[in-house]
Structures are given as C-alpha cells and as structure tokens.
N, C-alpha and C positions, 0 to 999 in steps of 0.2 A: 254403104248400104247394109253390111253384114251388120254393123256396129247398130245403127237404128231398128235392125230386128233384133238382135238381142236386148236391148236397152227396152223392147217394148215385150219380148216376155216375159223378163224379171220383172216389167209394171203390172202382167197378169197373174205370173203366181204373187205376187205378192198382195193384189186385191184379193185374189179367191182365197190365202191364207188367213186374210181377213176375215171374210165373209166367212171362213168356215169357221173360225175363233165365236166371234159372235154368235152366230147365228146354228152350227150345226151341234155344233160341243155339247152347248146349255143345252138344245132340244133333246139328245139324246143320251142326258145325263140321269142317270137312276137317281140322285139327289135332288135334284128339281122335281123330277117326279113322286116321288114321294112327297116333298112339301107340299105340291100342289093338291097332292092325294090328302095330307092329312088338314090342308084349309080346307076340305070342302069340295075338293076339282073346279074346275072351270073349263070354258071353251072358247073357241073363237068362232064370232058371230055376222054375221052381215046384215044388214038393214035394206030397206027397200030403197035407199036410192044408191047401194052398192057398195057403203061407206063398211070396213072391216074393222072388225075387232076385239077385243080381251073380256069375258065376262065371267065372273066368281059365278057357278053355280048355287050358289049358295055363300051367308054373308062368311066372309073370310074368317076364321079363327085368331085374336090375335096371337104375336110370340110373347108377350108380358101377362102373367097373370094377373086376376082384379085384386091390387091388395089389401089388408085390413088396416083397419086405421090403428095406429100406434097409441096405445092407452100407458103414458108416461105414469111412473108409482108417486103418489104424495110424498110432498118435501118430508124432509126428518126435524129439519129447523121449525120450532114455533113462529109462528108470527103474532104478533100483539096488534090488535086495529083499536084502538078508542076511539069512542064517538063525540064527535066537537060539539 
C-alpha cells in the first residue's frame, strides 16, 4: 500500500515539474517578455463561442531583415559575340 502511494507522488511531482517547465518558466521569463515587447506585444483572446487564444497586437516584426539584392561587379574577361 505504502509502495503505491509513493509510486503515485513521484507521478505528481513529476507532472507538476513538467507543467511548471513548460508552462511557468517561459511565462515568467524576462526574455520572452521582452521579445514579445519588441514584436509588437500581443494578447490572449477569446471569442464568442469561448474558443482562446494567441493574438500579435499588431503584425509581428520579423527577426531577418529585408535584404538588398546583391548587384555582382562585371566580368574583367572580354567576351566576343559575332553576329551570324
């Protein structure tokens, strides 16, 4: 009896270690925070028929910037085209 209650709190701390990994850490990690601060912020949201969830307040920033197109220098080799 002793052996199946111990066997079943080592299965609850070790879901709540879980769930706190997941879930509590990232929430209250000043580096998420901040990311989220410098996309834009967002919120969590609900809709009318109760359904939750994730929404950028504004359109996300991405992390790559737009980059320029690569304007390669002319060859140094001549080239010769004759016309046929």
């Amino acid at each position: 009896m002793i052996r199946l209650f111990l066997i079943g709190m080592l299965c609850g701390v070790m879901i709540t270690a879980a769930f706190t990994y997941v879930f509590a850490i990232p929430a209250n990690s000043d580096h998420w925070r901040s990311e989220i601060w410098k996309r834009g912020g967002g919120a969590w949201t609900m809709d009318k028929d109760g359904h939750s969830g994730w929404k950028w307040t504004v359109e996300p920033i991405p992390d790559t910037s737009a980059k320029k197109p690569v304007v390669a220098p002319p060859s140094a080799v001549k080239v010769r085209s004759e016309r046929l």
